[in-house]
Structure formats: C-alpha cells, structure tokens
N, C-alpha and C positions, 0 to 999 in steps of 0.2 A: 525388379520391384514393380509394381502394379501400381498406379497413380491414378487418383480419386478422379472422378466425373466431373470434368468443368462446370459449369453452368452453362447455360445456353450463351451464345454471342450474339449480342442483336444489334447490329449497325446502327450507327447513326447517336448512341448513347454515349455521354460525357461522363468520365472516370469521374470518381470522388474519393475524396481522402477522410478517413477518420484520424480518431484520437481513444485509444484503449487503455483507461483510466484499472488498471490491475489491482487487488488486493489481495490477501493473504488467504481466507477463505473462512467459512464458519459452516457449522452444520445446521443444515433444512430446520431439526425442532432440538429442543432440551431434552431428549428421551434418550437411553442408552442405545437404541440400535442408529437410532441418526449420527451419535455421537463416534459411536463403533466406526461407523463408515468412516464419518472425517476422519478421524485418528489414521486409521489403516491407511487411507489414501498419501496422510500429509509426514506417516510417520514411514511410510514405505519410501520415501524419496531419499535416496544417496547424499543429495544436497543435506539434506536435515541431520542426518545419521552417518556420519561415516565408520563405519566399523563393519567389518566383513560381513556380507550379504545372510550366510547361511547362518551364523551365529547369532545377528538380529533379527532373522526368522522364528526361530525358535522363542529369543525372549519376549516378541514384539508379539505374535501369538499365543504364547505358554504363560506370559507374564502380565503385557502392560494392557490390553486390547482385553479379556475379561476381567480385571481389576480396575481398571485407569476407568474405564468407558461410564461405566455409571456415577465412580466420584465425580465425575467432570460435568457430568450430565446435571447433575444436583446443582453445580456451578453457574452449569450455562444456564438453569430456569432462577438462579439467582438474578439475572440481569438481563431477563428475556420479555420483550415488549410487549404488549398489545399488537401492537406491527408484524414482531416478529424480530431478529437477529436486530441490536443495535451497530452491530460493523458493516454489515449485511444494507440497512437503513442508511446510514451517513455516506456510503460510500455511492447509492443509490442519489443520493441526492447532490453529493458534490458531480456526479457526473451528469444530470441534469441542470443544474448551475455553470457546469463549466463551459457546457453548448450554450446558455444561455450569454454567458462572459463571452466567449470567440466569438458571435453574433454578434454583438453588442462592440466589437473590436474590425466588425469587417469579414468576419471567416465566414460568410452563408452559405457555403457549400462541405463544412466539415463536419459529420456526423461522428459524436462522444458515445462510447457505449463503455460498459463497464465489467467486467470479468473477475473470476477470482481462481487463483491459481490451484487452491483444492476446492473442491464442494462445485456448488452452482453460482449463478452462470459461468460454467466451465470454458477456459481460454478458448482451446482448441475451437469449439463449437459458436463461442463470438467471433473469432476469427474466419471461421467458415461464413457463419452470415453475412458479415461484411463484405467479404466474396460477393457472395451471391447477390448481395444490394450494388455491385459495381465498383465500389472501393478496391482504388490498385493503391493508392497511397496510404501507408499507416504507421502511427505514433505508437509505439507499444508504451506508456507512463505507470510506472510502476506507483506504487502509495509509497513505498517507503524514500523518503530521500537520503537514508545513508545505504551505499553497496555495500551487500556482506553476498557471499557466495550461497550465504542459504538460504537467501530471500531471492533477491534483485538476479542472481545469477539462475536462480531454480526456473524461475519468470523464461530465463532465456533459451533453457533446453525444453520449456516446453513448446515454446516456440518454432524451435527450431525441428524438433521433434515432429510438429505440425508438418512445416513447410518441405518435409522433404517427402509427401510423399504428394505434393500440388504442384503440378506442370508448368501452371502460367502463376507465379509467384508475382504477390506487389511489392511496389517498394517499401523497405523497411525502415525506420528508425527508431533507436532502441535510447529509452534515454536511461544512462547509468545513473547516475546520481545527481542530488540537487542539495546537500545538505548543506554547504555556504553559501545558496543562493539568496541573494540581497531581499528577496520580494518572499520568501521563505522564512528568514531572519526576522524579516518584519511584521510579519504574522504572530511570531510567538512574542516577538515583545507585545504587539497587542494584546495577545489574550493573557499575558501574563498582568500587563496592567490595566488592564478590563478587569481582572479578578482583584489584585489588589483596590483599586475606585471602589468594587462593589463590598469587598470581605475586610478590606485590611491587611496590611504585609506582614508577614509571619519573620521569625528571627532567622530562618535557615531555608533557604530554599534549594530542595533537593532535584537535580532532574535524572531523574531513570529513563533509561535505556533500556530495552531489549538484552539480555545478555547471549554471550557463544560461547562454545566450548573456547578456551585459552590458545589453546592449539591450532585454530586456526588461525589465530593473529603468527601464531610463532610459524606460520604455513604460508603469510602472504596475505592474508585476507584484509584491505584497509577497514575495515569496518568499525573498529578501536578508535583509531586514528582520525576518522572522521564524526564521531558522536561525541568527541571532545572536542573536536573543531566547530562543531555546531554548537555545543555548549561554553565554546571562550567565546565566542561570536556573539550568542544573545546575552551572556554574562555584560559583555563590553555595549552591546546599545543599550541594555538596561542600567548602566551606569555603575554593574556591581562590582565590591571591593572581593579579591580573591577568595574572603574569611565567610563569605555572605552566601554562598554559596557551593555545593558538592556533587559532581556526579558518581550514580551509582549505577548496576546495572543487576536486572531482574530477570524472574521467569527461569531461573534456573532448573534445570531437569536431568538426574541420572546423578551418579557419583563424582563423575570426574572433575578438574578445576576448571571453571569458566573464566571470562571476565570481572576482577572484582576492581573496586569494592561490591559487595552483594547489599542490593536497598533493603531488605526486611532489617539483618544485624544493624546496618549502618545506622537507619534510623532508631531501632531502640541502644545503641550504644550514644546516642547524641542524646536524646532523653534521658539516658542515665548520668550523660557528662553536664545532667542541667540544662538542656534548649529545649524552651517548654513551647513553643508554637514551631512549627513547619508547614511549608506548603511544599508539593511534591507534585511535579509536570510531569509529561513523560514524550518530548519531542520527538522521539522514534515514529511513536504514533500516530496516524494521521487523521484517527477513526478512532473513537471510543469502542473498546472491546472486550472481553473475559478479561484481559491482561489490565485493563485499567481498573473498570471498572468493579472488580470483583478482587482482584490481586492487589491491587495500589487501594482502591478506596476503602474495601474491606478490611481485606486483610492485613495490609500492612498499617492502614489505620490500627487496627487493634495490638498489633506490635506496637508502636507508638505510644499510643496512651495505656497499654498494661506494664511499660517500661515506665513508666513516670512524667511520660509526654502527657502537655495540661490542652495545645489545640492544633489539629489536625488539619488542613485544608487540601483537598486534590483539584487542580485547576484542568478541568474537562480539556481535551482533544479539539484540534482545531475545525474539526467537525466542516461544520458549513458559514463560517464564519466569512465574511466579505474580503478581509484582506488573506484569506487562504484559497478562495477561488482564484481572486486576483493572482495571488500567486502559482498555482495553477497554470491558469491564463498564460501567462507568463513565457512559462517552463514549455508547457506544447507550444505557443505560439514561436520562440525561437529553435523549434525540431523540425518546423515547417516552412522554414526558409525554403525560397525559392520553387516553392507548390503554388499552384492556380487557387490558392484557397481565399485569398485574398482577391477579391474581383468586383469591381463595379457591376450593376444594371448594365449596362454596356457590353462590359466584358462580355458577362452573363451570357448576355444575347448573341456574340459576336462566337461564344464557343459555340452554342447552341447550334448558330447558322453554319461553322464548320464540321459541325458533325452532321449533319445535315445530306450538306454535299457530301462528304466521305461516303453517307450511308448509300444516294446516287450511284458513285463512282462502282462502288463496290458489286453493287445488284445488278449495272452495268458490265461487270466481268464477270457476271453470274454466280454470285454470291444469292443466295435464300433470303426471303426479306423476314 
C-alpha cells in the first residue's frame, strides 16, 4: 500500500489538537445535478443501504438518482438561503461558536473545524488539513447525539478509511454518543420553553426522530433505545405527565418497516382523535435541515391541519442557541482530558521554549532546519 506525502517536519513546532464538529452533509446548490451528487455519494454508503451491492446498483441508478434527484432538488430550493444550505449555515456557525466557547473555557490552543460526511467540506480532506496545520491531537464530534450505525458509525469508517493510508497518524478520539448528556438535556428543555414563553404550549408535544429501517434495532443497533432515552430524559426535566407527550420517528424511505410510530400518520390520527394544537421537535437534529424544515414544518404541518388539526407549532433545531454551544463545549471538553490544550501564558511559553531546544538538539544531529 502506498501512504500519502507527509507534510514537511519542521523542528521546533508545538503539536496542536483540534475538535471536528461532523455533520451529515447537504448539497452545494438546490438544482438537480448538485443534488444527483449528494444522493449518489450519501446513497452509495453500505451504512445507509444495506441490501446487496449489485442489486442497489441497478435500483440506485435505474430508479431513484434520475427520479428522486429533481423532486428533491425542488425541496431543497424550498428552504434554501440567501447564504446558502441552512444545515450547511448552522453547523458553520456552531463550530465558530464552539472555538469561541473552549477559549473562553481556557482551550487557546484547540482549533474547531467543521466537516460533513457526504458533500463539502469533505471529512477526509478536513482531516488532512489539520495535518498539515500540525494537529496530531483530534476530537472527531459527530452532530448527532444518538449512535445509529448509519450515522455516527458511517463518521467512523470514513475515518478510518482515511487513516490507513497516513503514516504518522494523530491521536484519535471518537465521541460515540451524547444523547443523555445532562448539558444536552438542558438545551432542549430550553429551547423547548423558550418556544412555549414566546408561542404558547400546544396540547401534544410530539418529538420526532430520524427514523431506520426496524431491522437494525432487531440487528443491534441502539439507536431506538436511545432516542427514547433522550426523549424520557427531556420529557422528565420539562415536568411532562406520560399523556403530554409522544415519540414518533420520520424520514422514512423505500418499502420496508422502519421504526414506528411514523410522525406524518401519527399526527394526523391525533387530529382526528380531537388534539387540536401540537408542537413537534425534532432532537435527533442538531441543525435545522430539509428534514425539519421542509418534512416537519411543511409537510407534516399540512398533514396536521388537513386531518382536522386547528394549530400547528415546529419548535426550530438547536441551532446556535447558547446552552447548545455550552453543550457542545462540554462534550469536546471532556474527550480532551489530559491534552496540553488547556495551558496558561506560562505554560504557553514554557512549551514554546521546549521546542525550541528540541529544534537545537535536533539540527545539532544534523537534522535540516
């Protein structure tokens, strides 16, 4: 195997550690060949797809890639910025935020950068950067806080996929999941009643999930098991009685059974059983995206109220919200135990002056300066 071009080594330079803030990915523009790409990229992954290679070849090209690509495309210019991509935008700014948060914490030496695992800024190639800026320490932080195999696990092999063909490897740390984290938990009860202060509390609050195919819970996958541990969690600091509340799980795609309850039926069969107001969250999410935005606020709004639902509320992603950075903050900050990232003025200078001499020593044994 042939392993990539180091970067140059230059003596006397102090390692640095970042923090790679990952997301899911979205495509460049709202037009069908942008969208083409994303698809192919994010629908070619084994993680997302498991069913025999060659036979989703055929349907993934024959079928969903020129059909799928332009409905989707129409979607995505449904909820496409000025900016540009809103998942794209939040996740841009939570990882500007979060360098600002670990600063603000003591971390001056941790560079945050941000990645998504299909589309642009492609992992691999943040991954190399940070390389090449010196970073041998690094937080891989996924956006999602519950593990599913098709997310948080997909994160890992490209990872991994990366690193084997780099010589001088940095340290790794991979954070699995955070979906009962206390400092997480208290994020969405914020913004939950940050919405109700400003809108009013609806009779039913629904929170949707991300859905999987069924199959991989009956495979191992905790990912079930955890988005309802998130959802008794914030159920319980919001104070809610079992009745007040229901998870549902979305996004569903292809014939087979997923995770149900399914939130489009769920919600219009609650409008039909008389609950005229809902608000509907979607904690999987960490980022306002096609899936909220257009799926939950649209769509499934109008499922709602053409079922005989009377008011509708979608309570936005925790986006860039102060107690989600904090949170954040948090989550890297204890993946970096015992990293130089934490360092006084002192320290600072004290590393500085030992690489210093190293660099001496080194040019001293005839090493190239």
């Amino acid at each position: 195997m042939a392993f990539a071009k180091e970067p140059p080594h230059q003596h006397g330079t102090v390692s640095g550690s970042a923090v790679v803030l990952v997301n899911l990915g979205t495509p460049d523009a709202p037009t069908r060949g942008a969208v083409r790409r994303y698809l192919k990229q994010f629908l070619s992954d084994p993680r997302v797809v498991e069913i025999p290679r060659a036979l989703w070849w055929f349907i993934l090209h024959g079928v969903i890639l020129p059909f799928r690509s332009g409905q989707s495309a129409k979607k995505y210019a449904s909820i496409w910025t000025e900016d540009g991509s809103p998942l794209r935008i939040h996740t841009q700014n939570q990882a500007m935020l979060l360098h600002e948060a670990l600063q603000a914490r003591g971390h001056q030496d941790v560079t945050v950068a941000m990645a998504m695992r299909y589309g642009t800024p492609a992992l691999p190639d943040v991954l190399a950067r940070l390389k090449a800026d010196g970073c041998d320490r690094i937080v891989v932080l996924p956006a999602y806080p519950q593990y599913s195999g098709t997310t948080t696990g997909s994160i890992w092999d490209a990872v991994f996929k990366h690193y084997r063909k780099i010589r001088n490897i940095p340290e790794l740390r991979l954070v699995k999941n955070y979906h009962d984290h206390e400092a997480y938990i208290e994020a969405l009860r914020q913004n939950v009643l940050s919405h109700w202060e400003h809108h009013g509390r609806a009779k039913k609050l629904v929170m949707s999930f991300h859905g999987v195919p069924k199959r991989t819970l009956m495979l191992g996958d905790p990912y079930h098991c955890e988005c309802h541990k998130t959802a008794r969690l914030l159920a319980a600091a919001l104070k809610l009685r079992e009745d007040d509340y229901i998870v549902t799980f979305q996004s569903r795609f292809g014939k087979a059974e997923w995770l149900q309850p399914y939130t489009a039926p769920t919600v219009q069969k609650l409008a039909r059983e008389g609950v005229r107001s809902i608000d509907v969250i979607c904690p999987g999410f960490t980022s306002d995206c096609l899936e909220t935005l257009e799926e939950i606020a649209m769509e499934v709004r109008h499922d709602f109220l053409s079922a005989g639902g009377k008011e509708f509320h979608y309570i936005p992603c925790l986006n860039e919200s102060p107690a989600w950075i904090a949170a954040l903050a948090q989550v890297a900050e204890q993946h970096m135990i015992g990293w130089p990232a934490m360092v006084s003025p002192s320290q600072r200078a004290m590393r500085q002056h030992d690489a210093a001499i190293g660099r001496d020593r080194a040019i001293a044994l005839g090493a190239s300066e």
